[in-house]
C-alpha positions as CSV (number, residue, x, y, z in Angstrom):
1,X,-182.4,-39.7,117.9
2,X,-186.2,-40.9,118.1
3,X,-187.5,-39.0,121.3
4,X,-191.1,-41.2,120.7
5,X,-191.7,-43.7,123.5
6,X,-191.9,-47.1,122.2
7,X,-195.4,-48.3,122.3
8,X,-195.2,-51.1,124.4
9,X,-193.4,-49.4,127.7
10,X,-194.4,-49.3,131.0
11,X,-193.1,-47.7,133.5
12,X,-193.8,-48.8,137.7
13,X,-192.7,-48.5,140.9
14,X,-190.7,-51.4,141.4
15,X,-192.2,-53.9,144.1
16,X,-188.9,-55.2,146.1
17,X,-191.2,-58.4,147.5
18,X,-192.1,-59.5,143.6
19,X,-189.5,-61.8,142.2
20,X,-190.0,-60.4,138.4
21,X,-189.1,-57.2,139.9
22,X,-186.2,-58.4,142.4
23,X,-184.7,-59.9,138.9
24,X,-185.2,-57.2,136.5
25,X,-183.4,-54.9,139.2
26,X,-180.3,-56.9,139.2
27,X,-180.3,-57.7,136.0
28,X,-180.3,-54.2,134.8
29,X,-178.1,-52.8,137.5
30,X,-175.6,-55.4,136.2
31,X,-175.7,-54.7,132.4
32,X,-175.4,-50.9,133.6
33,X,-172.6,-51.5,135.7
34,X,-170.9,-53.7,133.0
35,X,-172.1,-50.6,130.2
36,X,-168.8,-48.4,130.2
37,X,-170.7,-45.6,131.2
38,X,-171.3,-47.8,134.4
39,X,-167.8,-48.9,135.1
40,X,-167.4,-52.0,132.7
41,X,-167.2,-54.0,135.1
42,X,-170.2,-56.7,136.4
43,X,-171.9,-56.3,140.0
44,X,-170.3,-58.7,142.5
45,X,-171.4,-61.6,143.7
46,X,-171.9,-60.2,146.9
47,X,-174.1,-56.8,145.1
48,X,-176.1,-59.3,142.8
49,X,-177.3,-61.5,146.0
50,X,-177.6,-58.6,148.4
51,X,-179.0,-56.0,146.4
52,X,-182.9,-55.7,146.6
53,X,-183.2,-57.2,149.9
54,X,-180.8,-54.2,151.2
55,X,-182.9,-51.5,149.2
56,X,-186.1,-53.2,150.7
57,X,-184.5,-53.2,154.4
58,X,-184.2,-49.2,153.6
59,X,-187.5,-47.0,153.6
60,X,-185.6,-43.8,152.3
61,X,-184.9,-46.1,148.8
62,X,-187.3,-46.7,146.1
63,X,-186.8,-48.0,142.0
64,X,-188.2,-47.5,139.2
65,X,-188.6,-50.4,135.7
66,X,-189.6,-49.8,132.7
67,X,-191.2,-52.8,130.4
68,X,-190.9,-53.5,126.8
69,X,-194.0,-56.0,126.9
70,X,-192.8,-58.3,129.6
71,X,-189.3,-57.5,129.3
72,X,-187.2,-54.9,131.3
73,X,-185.5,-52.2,130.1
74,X,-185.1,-49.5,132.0
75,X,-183.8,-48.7,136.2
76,X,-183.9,-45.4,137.8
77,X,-182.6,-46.4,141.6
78,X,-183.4,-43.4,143.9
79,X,-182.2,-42.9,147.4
80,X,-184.0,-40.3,149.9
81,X,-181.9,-37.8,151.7
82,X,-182.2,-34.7,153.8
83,X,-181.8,-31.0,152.6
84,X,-181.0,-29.0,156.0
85,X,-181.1,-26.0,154.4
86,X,-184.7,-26.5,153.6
87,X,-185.0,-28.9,156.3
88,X,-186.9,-31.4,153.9
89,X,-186.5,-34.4,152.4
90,X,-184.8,-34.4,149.2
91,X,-184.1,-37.4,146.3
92,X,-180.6,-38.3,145.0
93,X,-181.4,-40.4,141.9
94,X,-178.5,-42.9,142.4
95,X,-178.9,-44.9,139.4
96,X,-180.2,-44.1,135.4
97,X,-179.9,-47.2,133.1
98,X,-181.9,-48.3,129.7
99,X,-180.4,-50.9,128.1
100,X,-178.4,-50.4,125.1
101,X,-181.2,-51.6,122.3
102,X,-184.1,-49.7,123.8
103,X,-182.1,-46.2,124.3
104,X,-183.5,-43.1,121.8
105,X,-187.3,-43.8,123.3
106,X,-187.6,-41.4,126.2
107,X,-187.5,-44.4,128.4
108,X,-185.6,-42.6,130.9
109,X,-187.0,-39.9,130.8
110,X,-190.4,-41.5,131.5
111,X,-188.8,-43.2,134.5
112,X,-187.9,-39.8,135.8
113,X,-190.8,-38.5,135.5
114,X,-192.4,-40.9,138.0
115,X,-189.1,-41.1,140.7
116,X,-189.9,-37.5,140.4
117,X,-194.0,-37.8,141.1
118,X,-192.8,-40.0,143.9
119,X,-190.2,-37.8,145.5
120,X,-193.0,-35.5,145.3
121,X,-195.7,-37.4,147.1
122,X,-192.8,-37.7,149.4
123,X,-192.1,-33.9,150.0
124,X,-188.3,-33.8,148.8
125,X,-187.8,-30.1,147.9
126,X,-185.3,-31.6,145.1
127,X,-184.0,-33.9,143.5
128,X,-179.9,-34.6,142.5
129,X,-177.9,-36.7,140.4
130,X,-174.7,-37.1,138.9
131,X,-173.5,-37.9,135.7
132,X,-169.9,-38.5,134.4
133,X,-169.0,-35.7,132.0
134,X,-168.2,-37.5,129.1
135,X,-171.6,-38.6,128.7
136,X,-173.0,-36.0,126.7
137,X,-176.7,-38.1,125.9
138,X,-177.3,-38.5,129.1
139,X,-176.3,-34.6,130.1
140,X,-178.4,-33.4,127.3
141,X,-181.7,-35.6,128.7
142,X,-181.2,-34.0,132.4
143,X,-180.6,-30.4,131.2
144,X,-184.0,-30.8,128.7
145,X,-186.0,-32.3,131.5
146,X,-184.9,-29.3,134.3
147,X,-181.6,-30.8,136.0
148,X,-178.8,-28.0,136.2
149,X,-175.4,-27.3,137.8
150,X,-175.9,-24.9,141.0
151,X,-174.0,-22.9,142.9
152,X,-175.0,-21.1,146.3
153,X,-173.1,-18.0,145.7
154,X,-171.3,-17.1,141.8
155,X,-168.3,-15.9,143.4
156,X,-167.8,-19.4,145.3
157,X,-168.5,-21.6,142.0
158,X,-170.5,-24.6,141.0
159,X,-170.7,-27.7,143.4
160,X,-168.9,-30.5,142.3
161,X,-168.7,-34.3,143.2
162,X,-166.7,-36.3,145.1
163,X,-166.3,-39.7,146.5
164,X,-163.4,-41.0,149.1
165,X,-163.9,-45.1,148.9
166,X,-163.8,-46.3,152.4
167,X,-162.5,-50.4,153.2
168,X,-165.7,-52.7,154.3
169,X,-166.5,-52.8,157.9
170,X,-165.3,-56.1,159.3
171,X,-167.7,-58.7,158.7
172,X,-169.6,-57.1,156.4
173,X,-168.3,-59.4,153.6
C-alpha cells in the first residue's frame, strides 16, 4: 500500500459557517456511514439536515477535510471531553473516513495529525478513538501513528467499549 500523500491534498480545519465545507461534511459522513466499515447504511434524513449546524451549536466539537484539488476526501470528526483523572480536557476522535478511491495516501493520517495539533492548542492530555476490530487497515494506521489499547492496572485488563442505545427524547424528532 502507497503510504505517499497524493500531491494535490489539503488538509483544514473545517469552517462549519462555509457552505463547501457544511457539504463536504455530510457528504463524507454519509459515504462513511453507507461504507460497511460505517454501518452500510446512509445517514438519515434527520442526521444529513441536522448535522453541521448541531456540531457548530457545540464548542467542544471540531472537523477536519481533506481536498483532492477542489474535491473532498477525507473527515476526521472530533468531539472534546473531560479526563478527571488529569482533570483536562481530552479529544475523542469520533469519526475517521477517506473515501474509498483515495485510501493508500496517508490521507488520514494527515488529518490526524492536525485534530491532534488542535487538541493540542486545546490542552487535551489525550486523545481516544475506537475502531471495530475487524478492521485491520485502519488498526494498523493508529498503532503506527502512537494509538494503543490501555489498561490502568495489568491485573484488571484492557478497557473496552461499549454503547447502550437510548430511545430519542420526545420531540427531538
Amino acid at each position: 500500500m502507497n503510504r505517499q500523500p497524493a500531491s494535490a491534498i489539503t488538509v483544514r480545519r473545517a469552517d462549519y459557517t462555509d457552505p463547501l465545507h457544511q457539504a463536504a461534511l455530510v457528504m463524507l459522513l454519509d459515504a462513511y456511514a453507507s461504507d460497511p466499515a460505517g454501518g452500510g447504511e446512509p445517514l438519515s434524513a434527520f442526521a444529513r439536515a441536522h448535522l453541521v449546524p448541531e456540531l457548530a451549536a457545540r464548542p467542544q466539537a471540531y472537523s477536519v477535510l481533506a481536498f483532492d484539488g477542489e474535491a473532498p476526501v477525507g473527515l476526521v470528526n472530533c468531539i472534546e471531553g473531560f479526563s478527571t483523572f488529569a482533570c483536562r480536557p481530552l479529544v475523542n476522535v469520533h469519526d475517521v473516513a477517506v473515501l474509498a478511491s483515495h485510501r493508500g495516501h496517508a490521507i488520514a493520517e494527515q488529518m490526524l495529525a492536525l485534530a491532534e495539533i488542535i487538541a493540542r492548542e486545546r490542552g487535551a492530555v489525550k486523545m481516544t478513538l475506537e475502531v471495530l476490530s475487524g478492521n485491520a487497515p485502519a488498526i494498523k494506521l493508529y498503532q503506527r501513528i502512537g494509538y494503543a489499547g490501555y489498561q490502568l492496572d495489568p491485573a484488571m485488563g484492557t478497557a473496552q467499549f461499549f454503547q447502550k442505545l437510548l430511545p430519542p427524547a420526545p420531540g427531538s424528532e
